[in-house]
DRENTORKOL-3810 file (N, C-alpha, C; in nm, 4 decimals):
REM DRENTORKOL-3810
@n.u->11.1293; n.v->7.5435; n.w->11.0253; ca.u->11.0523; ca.v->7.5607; ca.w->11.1475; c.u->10.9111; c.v->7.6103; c.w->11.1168
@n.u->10.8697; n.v->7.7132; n.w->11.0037; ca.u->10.7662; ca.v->7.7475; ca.w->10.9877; c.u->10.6550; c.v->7.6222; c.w->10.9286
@n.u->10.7393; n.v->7.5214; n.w->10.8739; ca.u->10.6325; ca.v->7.4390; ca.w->10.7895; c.u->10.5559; c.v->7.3734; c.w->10.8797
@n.u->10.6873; n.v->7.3030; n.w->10.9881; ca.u->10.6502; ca.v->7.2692; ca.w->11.1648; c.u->10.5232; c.v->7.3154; c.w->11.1983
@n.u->10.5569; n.v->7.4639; n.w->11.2174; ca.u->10.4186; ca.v->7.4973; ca.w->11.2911; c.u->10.2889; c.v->7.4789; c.w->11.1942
@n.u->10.3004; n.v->7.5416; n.w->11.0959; ca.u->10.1943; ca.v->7.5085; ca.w->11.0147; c.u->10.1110; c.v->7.3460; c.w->10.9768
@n.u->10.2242; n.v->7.2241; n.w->11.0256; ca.u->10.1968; ca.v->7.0725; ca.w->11.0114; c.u->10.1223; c.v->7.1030; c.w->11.1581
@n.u->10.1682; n.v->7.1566; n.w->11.2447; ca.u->10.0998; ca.v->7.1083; ca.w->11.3521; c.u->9.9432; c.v->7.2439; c.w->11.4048
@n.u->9.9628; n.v->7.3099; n.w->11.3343; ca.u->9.8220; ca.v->7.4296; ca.w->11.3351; c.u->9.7311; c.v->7.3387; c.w->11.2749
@n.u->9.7603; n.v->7.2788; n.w->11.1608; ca.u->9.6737; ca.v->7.1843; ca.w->11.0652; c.u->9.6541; c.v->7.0397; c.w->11.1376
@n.u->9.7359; n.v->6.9754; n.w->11.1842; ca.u->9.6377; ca.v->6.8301; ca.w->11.2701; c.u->9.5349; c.v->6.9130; c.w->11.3599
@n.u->9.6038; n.v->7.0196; n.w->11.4918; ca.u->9.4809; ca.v->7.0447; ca.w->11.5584; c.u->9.3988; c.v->7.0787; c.w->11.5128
@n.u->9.3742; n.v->7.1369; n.w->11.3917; ca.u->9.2599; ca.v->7.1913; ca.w->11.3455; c.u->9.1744; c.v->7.0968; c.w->11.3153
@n.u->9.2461; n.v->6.9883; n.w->11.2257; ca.u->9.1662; ca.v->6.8433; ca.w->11.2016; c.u->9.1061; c.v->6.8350; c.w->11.3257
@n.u->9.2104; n.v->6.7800; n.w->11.4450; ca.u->9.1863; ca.v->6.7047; ca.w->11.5496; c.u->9.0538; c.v->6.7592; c.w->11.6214
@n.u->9.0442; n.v->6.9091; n.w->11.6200; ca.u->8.9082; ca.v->6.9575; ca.w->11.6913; c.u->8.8081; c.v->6.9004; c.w->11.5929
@n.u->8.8173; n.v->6.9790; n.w->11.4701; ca.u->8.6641; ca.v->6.9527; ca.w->11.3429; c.u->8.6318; c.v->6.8415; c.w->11.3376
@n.u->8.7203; n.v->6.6663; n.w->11.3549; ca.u->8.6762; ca.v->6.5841; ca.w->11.3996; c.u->8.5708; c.v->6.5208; c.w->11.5281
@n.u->8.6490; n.v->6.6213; n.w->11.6474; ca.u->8.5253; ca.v->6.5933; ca.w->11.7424; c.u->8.4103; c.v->6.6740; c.w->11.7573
@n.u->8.3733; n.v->6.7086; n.w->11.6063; ca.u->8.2948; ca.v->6.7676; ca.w->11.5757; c.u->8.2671; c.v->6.9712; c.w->11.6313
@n.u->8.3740; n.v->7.0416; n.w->11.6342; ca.u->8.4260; ca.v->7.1745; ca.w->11.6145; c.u->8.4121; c.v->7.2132; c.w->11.5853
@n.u->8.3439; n.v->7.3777; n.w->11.5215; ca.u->8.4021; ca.v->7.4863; ca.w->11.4438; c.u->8.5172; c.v->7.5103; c.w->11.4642
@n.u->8.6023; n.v->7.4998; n.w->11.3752; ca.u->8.7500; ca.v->7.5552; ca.w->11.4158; c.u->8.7591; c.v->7.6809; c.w->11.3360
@n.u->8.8677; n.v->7.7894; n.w->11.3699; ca.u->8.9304; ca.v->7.8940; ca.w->11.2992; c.u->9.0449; c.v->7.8962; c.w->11.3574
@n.u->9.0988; n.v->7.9114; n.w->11.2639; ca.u->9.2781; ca.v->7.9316; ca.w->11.2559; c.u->9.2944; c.v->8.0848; c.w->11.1889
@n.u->9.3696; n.v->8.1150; n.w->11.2984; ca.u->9.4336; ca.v->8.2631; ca.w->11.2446; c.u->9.5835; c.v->8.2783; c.w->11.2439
@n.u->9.6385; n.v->8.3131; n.w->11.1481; ca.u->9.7869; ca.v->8.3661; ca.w->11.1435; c.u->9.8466; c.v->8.4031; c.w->11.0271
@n.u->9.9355; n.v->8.4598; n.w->11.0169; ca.u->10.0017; ca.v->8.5064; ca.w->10.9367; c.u->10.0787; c.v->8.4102; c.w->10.8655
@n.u->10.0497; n.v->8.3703; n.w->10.7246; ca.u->10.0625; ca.v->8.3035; ca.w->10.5706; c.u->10.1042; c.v->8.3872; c.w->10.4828
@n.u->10.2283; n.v->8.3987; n.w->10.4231; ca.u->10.2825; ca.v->8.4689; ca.w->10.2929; c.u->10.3603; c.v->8.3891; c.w->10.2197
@n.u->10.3602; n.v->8.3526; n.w->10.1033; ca.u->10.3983; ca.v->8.3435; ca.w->9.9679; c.u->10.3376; c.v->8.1869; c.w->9.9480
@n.u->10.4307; n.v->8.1441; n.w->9.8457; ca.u->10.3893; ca.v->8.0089; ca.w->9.7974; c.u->10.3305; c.v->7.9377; c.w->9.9326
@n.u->10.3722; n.v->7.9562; n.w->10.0384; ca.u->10.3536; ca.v->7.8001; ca.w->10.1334; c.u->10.2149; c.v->7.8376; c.w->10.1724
@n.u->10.1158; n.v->7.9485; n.w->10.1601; ca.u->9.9957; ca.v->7.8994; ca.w->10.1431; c.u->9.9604; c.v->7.8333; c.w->10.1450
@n.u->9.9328; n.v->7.7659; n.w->9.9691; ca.u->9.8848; ca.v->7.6672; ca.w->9.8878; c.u->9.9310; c.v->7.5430; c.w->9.9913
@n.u->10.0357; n.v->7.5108; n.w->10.0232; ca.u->10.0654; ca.v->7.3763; ca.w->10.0970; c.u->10.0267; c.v->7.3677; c.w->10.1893
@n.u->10.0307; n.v->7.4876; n.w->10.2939; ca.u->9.9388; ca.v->7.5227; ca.w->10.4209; c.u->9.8424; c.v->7.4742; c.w->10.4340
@n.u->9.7533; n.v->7.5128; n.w->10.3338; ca.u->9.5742; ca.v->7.4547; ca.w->10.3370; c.u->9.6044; c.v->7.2837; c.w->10.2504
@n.u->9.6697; n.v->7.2264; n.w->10.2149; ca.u->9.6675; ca.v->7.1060; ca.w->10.1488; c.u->9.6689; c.v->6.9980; c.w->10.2961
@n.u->9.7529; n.v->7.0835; n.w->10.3650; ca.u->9.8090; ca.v->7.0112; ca.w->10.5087; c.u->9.6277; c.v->6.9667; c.w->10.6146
@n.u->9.5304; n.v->7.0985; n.w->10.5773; ca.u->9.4247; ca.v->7.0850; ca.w->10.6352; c.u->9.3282; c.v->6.9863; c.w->10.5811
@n.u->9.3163; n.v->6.8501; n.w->10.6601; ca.u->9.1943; ca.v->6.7751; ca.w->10.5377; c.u->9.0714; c.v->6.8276; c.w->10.5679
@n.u->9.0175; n.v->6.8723; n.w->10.6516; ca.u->8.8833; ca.v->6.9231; ca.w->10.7556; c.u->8.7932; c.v->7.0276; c.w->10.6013
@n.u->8.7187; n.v->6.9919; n.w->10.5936; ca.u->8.6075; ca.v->7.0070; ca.w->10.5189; c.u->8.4698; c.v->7.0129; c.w->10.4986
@n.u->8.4419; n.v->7.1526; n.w->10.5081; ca.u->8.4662; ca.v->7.2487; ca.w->10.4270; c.u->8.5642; c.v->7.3580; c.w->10.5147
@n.u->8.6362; n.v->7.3982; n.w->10.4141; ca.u->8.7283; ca.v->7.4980; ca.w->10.4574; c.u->8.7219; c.v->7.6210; c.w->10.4143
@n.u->8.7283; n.v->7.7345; n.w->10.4650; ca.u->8.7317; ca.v->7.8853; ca.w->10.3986; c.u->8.8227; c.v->7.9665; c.w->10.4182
@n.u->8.8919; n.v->8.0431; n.w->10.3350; ca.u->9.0024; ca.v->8.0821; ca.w->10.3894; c.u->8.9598; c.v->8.2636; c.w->10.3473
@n.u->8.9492; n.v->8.3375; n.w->10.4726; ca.u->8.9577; ca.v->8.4518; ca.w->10.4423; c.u->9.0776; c.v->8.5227; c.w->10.4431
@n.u->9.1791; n.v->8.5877; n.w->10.3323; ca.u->9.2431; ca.v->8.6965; ca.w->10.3622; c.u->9.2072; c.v->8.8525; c.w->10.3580
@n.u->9.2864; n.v->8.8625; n.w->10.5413; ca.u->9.2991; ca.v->8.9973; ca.w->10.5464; c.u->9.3706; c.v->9.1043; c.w->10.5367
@n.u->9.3821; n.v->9.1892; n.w->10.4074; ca.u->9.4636; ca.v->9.2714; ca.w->10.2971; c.u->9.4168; c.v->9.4276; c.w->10.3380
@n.u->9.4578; n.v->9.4706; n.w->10.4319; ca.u->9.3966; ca.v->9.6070; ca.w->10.4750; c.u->9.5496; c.v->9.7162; c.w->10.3682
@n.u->9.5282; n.v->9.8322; n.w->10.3565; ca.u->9.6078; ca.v->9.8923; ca.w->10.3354; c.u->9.6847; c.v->9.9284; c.w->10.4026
@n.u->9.8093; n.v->9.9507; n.w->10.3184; ca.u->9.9713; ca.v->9.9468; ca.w->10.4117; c.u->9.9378; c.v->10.1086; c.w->10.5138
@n.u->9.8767; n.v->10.2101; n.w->10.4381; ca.u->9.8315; ca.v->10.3460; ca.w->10.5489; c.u->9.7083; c.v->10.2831; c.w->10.6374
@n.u->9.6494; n.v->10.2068; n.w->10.6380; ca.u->9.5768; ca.v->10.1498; ca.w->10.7812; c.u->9.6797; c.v->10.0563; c.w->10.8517
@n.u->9.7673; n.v->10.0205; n.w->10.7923; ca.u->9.8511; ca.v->9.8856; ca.w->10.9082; c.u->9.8967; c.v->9.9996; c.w->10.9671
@n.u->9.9765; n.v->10.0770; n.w->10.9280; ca.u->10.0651; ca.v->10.1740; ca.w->10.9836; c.u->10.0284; c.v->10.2388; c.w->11.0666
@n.u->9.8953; n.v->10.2890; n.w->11.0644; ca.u->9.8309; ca.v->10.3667; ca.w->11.1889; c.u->9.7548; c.v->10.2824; c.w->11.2947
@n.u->9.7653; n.v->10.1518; n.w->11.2404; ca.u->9.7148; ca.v->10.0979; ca.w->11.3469; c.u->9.8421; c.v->10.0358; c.w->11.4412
@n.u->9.9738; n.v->10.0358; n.w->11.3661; ca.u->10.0794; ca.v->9.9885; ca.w->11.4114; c.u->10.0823; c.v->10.1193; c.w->11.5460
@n.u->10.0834; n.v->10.2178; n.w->11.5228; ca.u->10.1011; ca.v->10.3903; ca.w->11.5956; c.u->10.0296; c.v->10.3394; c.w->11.7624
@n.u->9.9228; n.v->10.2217; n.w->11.7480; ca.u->9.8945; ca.v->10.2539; ca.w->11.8836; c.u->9.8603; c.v->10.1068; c.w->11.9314
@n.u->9.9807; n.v->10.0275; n.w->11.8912; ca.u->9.9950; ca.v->9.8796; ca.w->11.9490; c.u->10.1090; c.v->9.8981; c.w->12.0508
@n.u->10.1469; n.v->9.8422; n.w->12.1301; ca.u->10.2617; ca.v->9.8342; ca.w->12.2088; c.u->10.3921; c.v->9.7554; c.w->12.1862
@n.u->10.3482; n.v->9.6037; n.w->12.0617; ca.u->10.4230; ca.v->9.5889; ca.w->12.0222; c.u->10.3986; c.v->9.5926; c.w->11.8652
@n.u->10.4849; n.v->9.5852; n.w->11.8283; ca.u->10.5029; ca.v->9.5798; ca.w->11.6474; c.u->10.5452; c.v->9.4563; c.w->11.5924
@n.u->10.4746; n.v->9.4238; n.w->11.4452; ca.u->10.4813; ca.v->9.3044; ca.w->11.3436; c.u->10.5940; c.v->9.3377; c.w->11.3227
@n.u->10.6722; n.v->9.4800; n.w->11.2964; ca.u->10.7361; ca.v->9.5334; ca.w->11.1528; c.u->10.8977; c.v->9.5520; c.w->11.2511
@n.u->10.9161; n.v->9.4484; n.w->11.3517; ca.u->11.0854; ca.v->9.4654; ca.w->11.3889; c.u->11.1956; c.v->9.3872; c.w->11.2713
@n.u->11.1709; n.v->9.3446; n.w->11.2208; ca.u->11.2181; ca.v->9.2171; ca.w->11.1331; c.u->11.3708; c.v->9.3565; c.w->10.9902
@n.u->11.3032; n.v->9.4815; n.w->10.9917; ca.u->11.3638; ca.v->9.5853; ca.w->10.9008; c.u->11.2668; c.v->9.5686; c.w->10.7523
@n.u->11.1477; n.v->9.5365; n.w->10.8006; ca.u->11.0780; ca.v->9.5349; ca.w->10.6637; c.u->10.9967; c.v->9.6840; c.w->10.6884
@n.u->10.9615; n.v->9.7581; n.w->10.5938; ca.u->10.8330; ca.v->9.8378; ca.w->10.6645; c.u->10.7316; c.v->9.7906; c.w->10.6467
@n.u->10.6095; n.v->9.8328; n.w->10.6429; ca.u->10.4206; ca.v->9.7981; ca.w->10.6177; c.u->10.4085; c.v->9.7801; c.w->10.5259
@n.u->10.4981; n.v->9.9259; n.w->10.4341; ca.u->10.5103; ca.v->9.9140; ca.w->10.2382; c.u->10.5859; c.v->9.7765; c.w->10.2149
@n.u->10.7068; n.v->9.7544; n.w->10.2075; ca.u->10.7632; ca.v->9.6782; ca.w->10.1921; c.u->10.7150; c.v->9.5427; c.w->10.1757
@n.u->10.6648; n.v->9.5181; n.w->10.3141; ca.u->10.5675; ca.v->9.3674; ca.w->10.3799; c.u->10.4621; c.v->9.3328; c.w->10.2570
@n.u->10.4004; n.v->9.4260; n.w->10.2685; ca.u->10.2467; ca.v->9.4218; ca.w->10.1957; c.u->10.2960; c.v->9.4247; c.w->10.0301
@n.u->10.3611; n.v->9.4808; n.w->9.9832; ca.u->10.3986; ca.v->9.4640; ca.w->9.8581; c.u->10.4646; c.v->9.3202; c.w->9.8193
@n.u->10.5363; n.v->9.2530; n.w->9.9251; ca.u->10.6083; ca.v->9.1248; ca.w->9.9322; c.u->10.4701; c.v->8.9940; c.w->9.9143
@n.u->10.3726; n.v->9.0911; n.w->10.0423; ca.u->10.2664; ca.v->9.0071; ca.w->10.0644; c.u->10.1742; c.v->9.0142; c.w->9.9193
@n.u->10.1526; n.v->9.1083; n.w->9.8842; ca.u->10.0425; ca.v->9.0974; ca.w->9.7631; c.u->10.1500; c.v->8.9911; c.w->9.6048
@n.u->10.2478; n.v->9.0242; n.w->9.6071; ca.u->10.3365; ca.v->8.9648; ca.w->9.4765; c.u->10.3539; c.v->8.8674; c.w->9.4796
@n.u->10.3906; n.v->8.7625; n.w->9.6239; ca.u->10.4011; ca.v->8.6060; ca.w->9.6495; c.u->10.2958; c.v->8.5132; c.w->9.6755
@n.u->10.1584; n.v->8.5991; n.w->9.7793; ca.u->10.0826; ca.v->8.4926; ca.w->9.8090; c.u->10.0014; c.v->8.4874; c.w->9.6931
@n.u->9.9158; n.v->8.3207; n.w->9.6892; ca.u->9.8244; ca.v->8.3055; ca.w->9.5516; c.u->9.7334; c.v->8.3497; c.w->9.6097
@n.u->9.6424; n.v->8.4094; n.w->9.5157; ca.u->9.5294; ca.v->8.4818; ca.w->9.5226; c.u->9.3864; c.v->8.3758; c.w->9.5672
@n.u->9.4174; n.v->8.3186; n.w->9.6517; ca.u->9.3388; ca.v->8.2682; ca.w->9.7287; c.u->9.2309; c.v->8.2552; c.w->9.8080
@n.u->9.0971; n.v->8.2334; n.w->9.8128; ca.u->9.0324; ca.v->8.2877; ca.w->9.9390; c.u->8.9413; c.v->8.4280; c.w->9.9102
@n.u->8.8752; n.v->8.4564; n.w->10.0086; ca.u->8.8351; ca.v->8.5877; ca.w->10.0058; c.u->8.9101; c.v->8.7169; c.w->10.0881
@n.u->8.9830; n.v->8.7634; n.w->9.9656; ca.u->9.0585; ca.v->8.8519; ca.w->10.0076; c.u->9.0164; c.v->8.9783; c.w->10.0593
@n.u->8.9966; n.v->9.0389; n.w->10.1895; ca.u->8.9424; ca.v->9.1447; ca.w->10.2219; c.u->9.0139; c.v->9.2318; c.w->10.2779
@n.u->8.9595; n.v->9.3729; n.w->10.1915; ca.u->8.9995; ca.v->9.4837; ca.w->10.2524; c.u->8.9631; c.v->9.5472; c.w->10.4226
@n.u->9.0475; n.v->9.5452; n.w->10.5075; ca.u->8.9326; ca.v->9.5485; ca.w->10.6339; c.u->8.9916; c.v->9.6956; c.w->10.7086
@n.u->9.0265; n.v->9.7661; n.w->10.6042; ca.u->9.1481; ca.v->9.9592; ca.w->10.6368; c.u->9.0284; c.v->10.0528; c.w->10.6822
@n.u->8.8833; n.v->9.9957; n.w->10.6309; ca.u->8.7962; ca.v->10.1182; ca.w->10.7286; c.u->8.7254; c.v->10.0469; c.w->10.8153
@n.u->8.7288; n.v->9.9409; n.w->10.8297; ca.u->8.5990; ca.v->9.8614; ca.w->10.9163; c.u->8.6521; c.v->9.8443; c.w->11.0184
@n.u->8.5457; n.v->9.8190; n.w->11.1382; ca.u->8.5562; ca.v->9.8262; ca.w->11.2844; c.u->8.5625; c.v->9.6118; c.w->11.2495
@n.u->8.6311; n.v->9.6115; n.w->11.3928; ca.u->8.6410; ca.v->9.4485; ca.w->11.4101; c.u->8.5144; c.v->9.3511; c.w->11.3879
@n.u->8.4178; n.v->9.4321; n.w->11.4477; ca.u->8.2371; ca.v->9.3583; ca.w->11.3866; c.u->8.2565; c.v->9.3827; c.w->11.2476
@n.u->8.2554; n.v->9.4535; n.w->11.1831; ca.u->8.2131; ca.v->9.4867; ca.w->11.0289; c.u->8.3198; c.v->9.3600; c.w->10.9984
@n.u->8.4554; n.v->9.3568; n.w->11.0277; ca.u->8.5198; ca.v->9.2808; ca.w->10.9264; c.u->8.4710; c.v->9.1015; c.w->10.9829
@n.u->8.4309; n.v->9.1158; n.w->11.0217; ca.u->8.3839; ca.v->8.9392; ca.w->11.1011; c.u->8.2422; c.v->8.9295; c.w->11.0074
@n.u->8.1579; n.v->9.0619; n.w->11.0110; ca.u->8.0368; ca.v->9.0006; ca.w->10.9322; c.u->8.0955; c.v->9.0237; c.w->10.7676
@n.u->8.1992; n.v->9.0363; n.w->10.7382; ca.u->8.2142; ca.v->9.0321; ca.w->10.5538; c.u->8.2951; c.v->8.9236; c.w->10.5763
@n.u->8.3339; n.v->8.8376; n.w->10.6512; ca.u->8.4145; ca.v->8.7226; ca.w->10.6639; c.u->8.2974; c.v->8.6273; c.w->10.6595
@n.u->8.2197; n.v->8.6157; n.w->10.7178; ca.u->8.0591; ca.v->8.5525; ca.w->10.7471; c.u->7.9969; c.v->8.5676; c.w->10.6701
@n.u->8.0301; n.v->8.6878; n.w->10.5634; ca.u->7.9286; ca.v->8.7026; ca.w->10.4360; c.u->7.9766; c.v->8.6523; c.w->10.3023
@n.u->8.1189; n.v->8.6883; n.w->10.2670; ca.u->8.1692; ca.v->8.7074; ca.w->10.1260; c.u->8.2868; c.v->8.5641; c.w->10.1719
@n.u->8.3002; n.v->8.5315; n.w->10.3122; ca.u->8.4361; ca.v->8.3986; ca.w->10.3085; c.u->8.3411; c.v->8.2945; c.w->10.2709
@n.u->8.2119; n.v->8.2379; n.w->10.2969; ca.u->8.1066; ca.v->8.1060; ca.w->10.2445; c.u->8.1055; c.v->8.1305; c.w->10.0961
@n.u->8.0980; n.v->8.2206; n.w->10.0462; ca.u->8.0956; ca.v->8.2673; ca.w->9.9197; c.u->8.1747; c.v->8.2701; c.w->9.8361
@n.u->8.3207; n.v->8.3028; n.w->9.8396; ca.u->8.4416; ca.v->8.3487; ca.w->9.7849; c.u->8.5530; c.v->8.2233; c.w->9.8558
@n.u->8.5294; n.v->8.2114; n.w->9.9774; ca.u->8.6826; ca.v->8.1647; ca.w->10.0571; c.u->8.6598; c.v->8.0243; c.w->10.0078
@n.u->8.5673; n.v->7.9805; n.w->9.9667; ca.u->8.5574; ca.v->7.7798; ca.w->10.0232; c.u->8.7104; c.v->7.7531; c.w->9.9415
@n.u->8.7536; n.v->7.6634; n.w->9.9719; ca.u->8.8767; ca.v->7.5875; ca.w->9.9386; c.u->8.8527; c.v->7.4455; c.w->9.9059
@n.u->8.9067; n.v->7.4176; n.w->9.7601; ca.u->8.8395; ca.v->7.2689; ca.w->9.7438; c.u->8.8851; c.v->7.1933; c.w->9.8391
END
């Protein structure tokens, strides 16, 4: 079911950048299926920023969401350790545990043209 969604995140994404779009796609990608993830996207140029905040910033930011990522019996540690050991080091990986939502959009705008392009 996950590859599903990911075949079909990737045509629309085509389908907009064709009628000429900026597109961004956001969601949550862990381990190998990355790499196949973005193979699925032909739309070019592509950048892929990851965002790798620390497991003590998820956690406190988890403290004042209403709902939670972390029902599944994984914790933040757990997740993020799963997440750093499986996914390929891909992209521009950013730390975003002190930055306000502007700050992390302009190092996505700065260091993803730079770091993220994806052949």
């Amino acid at each position: 079911m996950t590859v599903l969604r990911y075949r079909i995140a990737a045509s629309v994404a085509d389908a907009y950048f064709d009628a000429g779009f900026t597109v961004v796609v956001q969601d949550v990608v862990v381990g190998p299926v990355l790499s196949e993830y973005l193979e699925m996207i032909r739309a070019r140029p592509l950048v892929l920023a990851v965002l790798a905040p620390r497991p003590d910033a998820v956690a406190a930011r988890e403290l004042g969401r209403t709902k939670t990522g972390y029902h599944n019996g994984w914790s933040v540690e757990e997740f993020d350790a799963g997440f750093r050991a499986t996914t390929p080091p891909l992209g521009a990986w950013i730390d975003s545990s002190d930055q306000t939502p502007d700050e992390t959009v302009e190092e996505i705008l700065d260091r993803g043209w730079r770091e993220g392009t994806v052949p």
